[in-house]
C-alpha positions in Angstrom: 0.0 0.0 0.0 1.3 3.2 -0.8 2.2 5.9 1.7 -0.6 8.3 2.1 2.5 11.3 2.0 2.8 9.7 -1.9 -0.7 9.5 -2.4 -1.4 13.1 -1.8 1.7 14.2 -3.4 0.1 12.4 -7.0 -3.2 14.0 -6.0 -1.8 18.0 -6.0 0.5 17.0 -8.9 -2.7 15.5 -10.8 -4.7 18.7 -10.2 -1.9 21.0 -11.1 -2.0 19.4 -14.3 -5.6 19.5 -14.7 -5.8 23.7 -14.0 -2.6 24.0 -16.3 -4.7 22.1 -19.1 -7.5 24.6 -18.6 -5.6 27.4 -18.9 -3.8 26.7 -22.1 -7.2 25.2 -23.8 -9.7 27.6 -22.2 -9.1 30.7 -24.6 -9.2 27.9 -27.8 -12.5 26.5 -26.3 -14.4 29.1 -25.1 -13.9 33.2 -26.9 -12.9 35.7 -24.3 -12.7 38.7 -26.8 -15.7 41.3 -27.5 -16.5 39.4 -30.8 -20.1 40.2 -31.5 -22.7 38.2 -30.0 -25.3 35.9 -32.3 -28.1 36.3 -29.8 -28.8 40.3 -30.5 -32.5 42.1 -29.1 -31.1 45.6 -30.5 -31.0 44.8 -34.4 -32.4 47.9 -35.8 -31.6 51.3 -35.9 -34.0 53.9 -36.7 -33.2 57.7 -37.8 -36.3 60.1 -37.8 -36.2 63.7 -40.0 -39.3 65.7 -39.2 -38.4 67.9 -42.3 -37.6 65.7 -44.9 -37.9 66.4 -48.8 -38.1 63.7 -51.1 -39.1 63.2 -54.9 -41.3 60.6 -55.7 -40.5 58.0 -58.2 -43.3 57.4 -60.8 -45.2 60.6 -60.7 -42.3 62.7 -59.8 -43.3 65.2 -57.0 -42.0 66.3 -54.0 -42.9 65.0 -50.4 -41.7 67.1 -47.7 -42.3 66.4 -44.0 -41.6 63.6 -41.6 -39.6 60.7 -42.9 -37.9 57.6 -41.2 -34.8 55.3 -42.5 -33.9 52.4 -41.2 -31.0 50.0 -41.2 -32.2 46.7 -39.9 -29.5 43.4 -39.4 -30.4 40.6 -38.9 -27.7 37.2 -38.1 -27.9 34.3 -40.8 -26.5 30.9 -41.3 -23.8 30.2 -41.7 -21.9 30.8 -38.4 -19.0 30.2 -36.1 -17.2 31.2 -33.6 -15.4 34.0 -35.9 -17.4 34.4 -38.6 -20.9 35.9 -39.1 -23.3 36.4 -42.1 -25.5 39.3 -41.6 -29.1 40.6 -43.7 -29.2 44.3 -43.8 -32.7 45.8 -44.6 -32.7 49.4 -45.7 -35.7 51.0 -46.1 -37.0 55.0 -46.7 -41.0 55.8 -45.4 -42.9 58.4 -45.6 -43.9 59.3 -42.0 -42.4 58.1 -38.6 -42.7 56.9 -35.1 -45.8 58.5 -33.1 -47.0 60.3 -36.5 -50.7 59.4 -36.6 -51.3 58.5 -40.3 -54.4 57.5 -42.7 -56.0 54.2 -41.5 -55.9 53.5 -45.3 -52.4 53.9 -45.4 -50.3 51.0 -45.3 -46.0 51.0 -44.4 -46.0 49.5 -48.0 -48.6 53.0 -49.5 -45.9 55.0 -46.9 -42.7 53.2 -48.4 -40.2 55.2 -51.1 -37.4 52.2 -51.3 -35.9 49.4 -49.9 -33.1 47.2 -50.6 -31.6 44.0 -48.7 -27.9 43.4 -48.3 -26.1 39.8 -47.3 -22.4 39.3 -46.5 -19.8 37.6 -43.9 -17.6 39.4 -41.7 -15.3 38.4 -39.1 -16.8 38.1 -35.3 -14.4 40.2 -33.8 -12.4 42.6 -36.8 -15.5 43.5 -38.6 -13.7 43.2 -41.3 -15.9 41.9 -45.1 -14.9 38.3 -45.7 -17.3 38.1 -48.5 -18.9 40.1 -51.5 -22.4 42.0 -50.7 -25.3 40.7 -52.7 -28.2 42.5 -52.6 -32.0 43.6 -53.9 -33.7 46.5 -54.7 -36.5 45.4 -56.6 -38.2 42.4 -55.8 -38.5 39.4 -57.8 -35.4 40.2 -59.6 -31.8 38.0 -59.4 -29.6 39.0 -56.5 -26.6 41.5 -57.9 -23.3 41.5 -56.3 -21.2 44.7 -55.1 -17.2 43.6 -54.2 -15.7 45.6 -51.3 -13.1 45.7 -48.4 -14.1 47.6 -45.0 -16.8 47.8 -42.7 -21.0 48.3 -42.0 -22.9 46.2 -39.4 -19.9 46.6 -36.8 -16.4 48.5 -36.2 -13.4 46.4 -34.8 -13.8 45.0 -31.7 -11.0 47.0 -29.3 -11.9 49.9 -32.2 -8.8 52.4 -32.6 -8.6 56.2 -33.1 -7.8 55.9 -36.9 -10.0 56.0 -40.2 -11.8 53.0 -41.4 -13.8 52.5 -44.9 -17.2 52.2 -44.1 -20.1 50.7 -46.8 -22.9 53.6 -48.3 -25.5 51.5 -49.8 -26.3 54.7 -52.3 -23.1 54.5 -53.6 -22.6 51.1 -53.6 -18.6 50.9 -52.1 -17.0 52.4 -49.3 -15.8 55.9 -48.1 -13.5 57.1 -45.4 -14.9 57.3 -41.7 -12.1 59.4 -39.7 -11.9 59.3 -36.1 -13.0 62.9 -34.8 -13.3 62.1 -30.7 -13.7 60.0 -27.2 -16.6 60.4 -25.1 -17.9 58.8 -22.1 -21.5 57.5 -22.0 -22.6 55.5 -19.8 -19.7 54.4 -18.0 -18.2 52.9 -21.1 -16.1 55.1 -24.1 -17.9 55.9 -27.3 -15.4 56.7 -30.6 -16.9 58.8 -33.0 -16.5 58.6 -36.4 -17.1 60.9 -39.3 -18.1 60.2 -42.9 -18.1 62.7 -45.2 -19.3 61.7 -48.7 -18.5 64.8 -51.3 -21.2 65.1 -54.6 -20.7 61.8 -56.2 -22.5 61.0 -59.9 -24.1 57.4 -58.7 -25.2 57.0 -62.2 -21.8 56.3 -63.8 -21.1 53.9 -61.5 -24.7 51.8 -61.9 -28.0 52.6 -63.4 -31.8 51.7 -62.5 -35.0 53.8 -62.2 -33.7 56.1 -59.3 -30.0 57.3 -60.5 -31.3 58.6 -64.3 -34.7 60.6 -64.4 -36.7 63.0 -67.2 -36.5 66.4 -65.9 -38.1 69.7 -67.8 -35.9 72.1 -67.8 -35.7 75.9 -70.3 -34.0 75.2 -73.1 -31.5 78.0 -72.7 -30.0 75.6 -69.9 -29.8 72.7 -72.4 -25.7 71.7 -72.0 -24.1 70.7 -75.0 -23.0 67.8 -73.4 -26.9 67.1 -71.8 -28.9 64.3 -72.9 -31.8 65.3 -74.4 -35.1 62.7 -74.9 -36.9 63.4 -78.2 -40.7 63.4 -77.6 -41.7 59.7 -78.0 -38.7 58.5 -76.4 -38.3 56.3 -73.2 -35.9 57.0 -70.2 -35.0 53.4 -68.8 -31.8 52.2 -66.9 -30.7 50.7 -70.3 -31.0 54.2 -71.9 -33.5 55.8 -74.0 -36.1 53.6 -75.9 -38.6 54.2 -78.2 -41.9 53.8 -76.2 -44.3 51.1 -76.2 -47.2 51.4 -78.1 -49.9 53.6 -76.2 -47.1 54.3 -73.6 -47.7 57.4 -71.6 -45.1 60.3 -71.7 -42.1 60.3 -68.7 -43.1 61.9 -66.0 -41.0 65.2 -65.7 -42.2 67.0 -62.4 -43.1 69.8 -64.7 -46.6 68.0 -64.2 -47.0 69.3 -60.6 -46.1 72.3 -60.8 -48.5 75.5 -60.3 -49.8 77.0 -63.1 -48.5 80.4 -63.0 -45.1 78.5 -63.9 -45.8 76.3 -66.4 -44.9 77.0 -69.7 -47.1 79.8 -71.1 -47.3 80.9 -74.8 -44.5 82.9 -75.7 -42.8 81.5 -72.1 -39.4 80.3 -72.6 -39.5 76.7 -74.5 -38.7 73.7 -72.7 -36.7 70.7 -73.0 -36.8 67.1 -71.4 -33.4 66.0 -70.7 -32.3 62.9 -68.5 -30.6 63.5 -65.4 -28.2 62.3 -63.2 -28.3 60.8 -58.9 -25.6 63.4 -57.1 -25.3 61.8 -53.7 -23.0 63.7 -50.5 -23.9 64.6 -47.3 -21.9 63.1 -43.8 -22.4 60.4 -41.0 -21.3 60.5 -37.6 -20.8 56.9 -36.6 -21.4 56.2 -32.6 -19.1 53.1 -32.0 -18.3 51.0 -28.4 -14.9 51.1 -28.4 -14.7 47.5 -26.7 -17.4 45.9 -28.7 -17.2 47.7 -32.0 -20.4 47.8 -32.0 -22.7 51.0 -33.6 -24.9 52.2 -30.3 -25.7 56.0 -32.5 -26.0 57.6 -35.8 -26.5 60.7 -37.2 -26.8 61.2 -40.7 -27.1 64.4 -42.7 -28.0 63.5 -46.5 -28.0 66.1 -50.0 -29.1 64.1 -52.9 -30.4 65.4 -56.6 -30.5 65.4 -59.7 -28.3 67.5 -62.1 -26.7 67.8 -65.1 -23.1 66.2 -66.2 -21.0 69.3 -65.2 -22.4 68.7 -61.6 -25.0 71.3 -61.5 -28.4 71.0 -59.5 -31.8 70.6 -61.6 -34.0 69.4 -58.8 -33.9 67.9 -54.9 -33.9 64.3 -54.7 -33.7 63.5 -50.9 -32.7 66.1 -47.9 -32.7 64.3 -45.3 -31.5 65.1 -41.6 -32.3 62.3 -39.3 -31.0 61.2 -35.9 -31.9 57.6 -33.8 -33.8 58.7 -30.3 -32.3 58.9 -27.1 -34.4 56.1 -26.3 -33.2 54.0 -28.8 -29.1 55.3 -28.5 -29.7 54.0 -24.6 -30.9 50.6 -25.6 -28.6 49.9 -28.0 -25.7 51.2 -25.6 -26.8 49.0 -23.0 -26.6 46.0 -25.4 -23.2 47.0 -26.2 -22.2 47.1 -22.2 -23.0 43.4 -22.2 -20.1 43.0 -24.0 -16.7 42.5 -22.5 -13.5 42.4 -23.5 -12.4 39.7 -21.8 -9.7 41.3 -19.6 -11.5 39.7 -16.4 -11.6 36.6 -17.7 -8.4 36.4 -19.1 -6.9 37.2 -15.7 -8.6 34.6 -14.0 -7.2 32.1 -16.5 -3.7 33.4 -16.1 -4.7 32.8 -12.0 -6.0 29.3 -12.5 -2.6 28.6 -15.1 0.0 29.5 -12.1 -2.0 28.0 -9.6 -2.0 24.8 -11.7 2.6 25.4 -12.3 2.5 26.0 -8.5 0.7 22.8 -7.3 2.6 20.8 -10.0 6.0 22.4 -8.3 4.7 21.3 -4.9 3.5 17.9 -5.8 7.0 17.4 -7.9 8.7 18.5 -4.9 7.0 16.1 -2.5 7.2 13.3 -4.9 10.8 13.9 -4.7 11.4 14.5 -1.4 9.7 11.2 -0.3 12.3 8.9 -2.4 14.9 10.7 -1.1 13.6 10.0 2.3 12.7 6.1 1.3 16.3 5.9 -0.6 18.0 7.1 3.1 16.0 4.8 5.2 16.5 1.6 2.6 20.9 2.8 3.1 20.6 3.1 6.6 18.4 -0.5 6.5 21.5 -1.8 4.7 23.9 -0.9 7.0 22.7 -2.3 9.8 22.3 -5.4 8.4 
């Protein structure tokens, strides 16, 4: 039977062991960084502009008043622990939150676009692994936009530098520069600023929105201008001659009041198609231990002009902010998120715990046949 001074010597050396095991497989097994979490309650984030000013597709007047834009992610298959594929709903309405509106109105009557975005990123860098493929009009093919930076989430540990960040209007990415640190909350908030300057969407892509019919005097007919010959058709192919019966392009001219439309002897008019400018700036609100967006405010200057830049019409002003109720929830999501520092700590603990009861157990198991090598000498001797 062994000596119980053995016994327990094999029993500290056993757990030692055991801890030092934990500590060098823990961090494999289980993730101790702020990677984002799969389980999110705070998925959309909702900006509100009381005094909005849109044009309409189709009929091609103006709306101005309350409008609401949202940016809504939602967590798809496939996952694991460090990557993520995300579904990012964008949609413009007419209206917004605590607006009493028709009873006959429906969010579809209210809606002026929408478009859904997939990709992967990486759990913790933010970082595209994979094309975007989106839709903007439904029952139509998925298209695909390449790109290399950022939109559903910042860095985890986020730094102050500038990162690319997606615009879905422009359909690639543009600078986000680190402007400040603030403190809300208890935890530090980065802020980030986009600034997008007066881009030509339609000669990077074309559909209904980025190339319009607009009326416009025909002293301010550009040599360069397109022009559409009555009985032509303005389409994101380019002009076509109309289908048979087809009615004319709405121009906007349509809505205007009648003391300025065109009056005998008035100045003669010309329909010519033009062109989506989109600018205006974002101010990104990020956790700088999660990476996570908690705030956004957004100040947008779209419309239609002419190739040399200049403005025809407004296309959408739009100056919204996410509520303070909503910033608080989606700040207290964020604070759920550590980055790991505690944990990691205690690891480290349980690791040197686990050296220092393998020393001691070592150092026991030693000591006892050194003590059972004397006594079997001294045994000798005597005999």
């Amino acid at each position: 039977m062994l000596p119980k001074t053995r016994i327990a010597s094999a029993i500290i050396i056993g757990l030692g062991f055991a801890l030092i095991a934990w500590g060098v497989v823990f961090p494999y097994v289980v993730p101790v960084d702020a990677r984002m979490p799969l389980a999110l309650t705070q998925t959309t984030v909702t900006l509100v502009d009381d005094s909005a000013t849109q044009r309409m597709p189709g009929d091609g007047s103006t709306y101005t008043g309350p409008m609401t834009k949202q940016y809504h992610a939602e967590i798809l298959p496939p996952v694991d622990s460090d990557l993520a594929t995300a579904r990012v709903g964008v949609s413009l309405l007419r209206g917004a939150p605590g607006i009493q509106v028709p009873e006959e109105q429906s969010d579809l009557d209210r809606l002026v676009e929408a478009s859904v975005w997939t990709y992967s990123f990486a759990r913790t860098t933010g970082l595209n692994t994979s094309p975007l493929k989106f839709v903007d009009v439904p029952a139509t093919p998925p298209q695909t936009v390449e790109f290399s930076g950022y939109w559903v989430k910042f860095p985890s540990n986020a730094e102050q530098t500038t990162y690319e960040v997606f615009d879905s209007t422009l359909r690639r990415t543009t600078p986000a520069v680190f402007q400040e640190a603030i403190q809300r909350g208890g935890r530090t908030i980065y802020r980030y600023h986009q600034e997008i300057e007066p881009t030509n969407v339609a000669r990077n892509y074309r559909n209904f929105f980025t190339t319009i019919p607009i009326e416009i005097p025909a002293e301010f007919v550009g040599p360069h201008q397109e022009e559409i010959q009555p009985g032509e058709e303005l389409t994101p192919d380019g002009l076509q001659p109309p289908a048979d019966g087809a009615e004319p392009p709405a121009t906007g001219g349509e809505n205007l009041p009648e003391e300025n439309a065109e009056q005998p002897g008035g100045p003669e008019m010309k329909t010519v198609a033009a062109d989506l400018y989109h600018s205006g700036t974002r101010d990104f609100y990020v956790d700088q231990i999660s990476g996570m967006v908690i705030d956004v405010d957004e100040d947008i200057i779209d419309y239609y002009g002419d190739e040399q830049g200049g403005k025809l019409a407004d296309a959408h002003l739009f100056s919204g902010s996410v509520s303070d109720e909503q910033a608080a929830a989606l700040l207290a999501q964020a604070s759920q998120i550590s980055d790991g520092s505690v944990v990691r700590t205690i690891n480290w603990v349980v690791f040197g715990i686990g050296c220092l009861l393998t020393l001691i157990g070592l150092a026991g198991a030693f000591r006892i046949r050194r003590r059972q090598r004397k006594a079997n000498e001294i045994q000798e001797m005597m005999e």
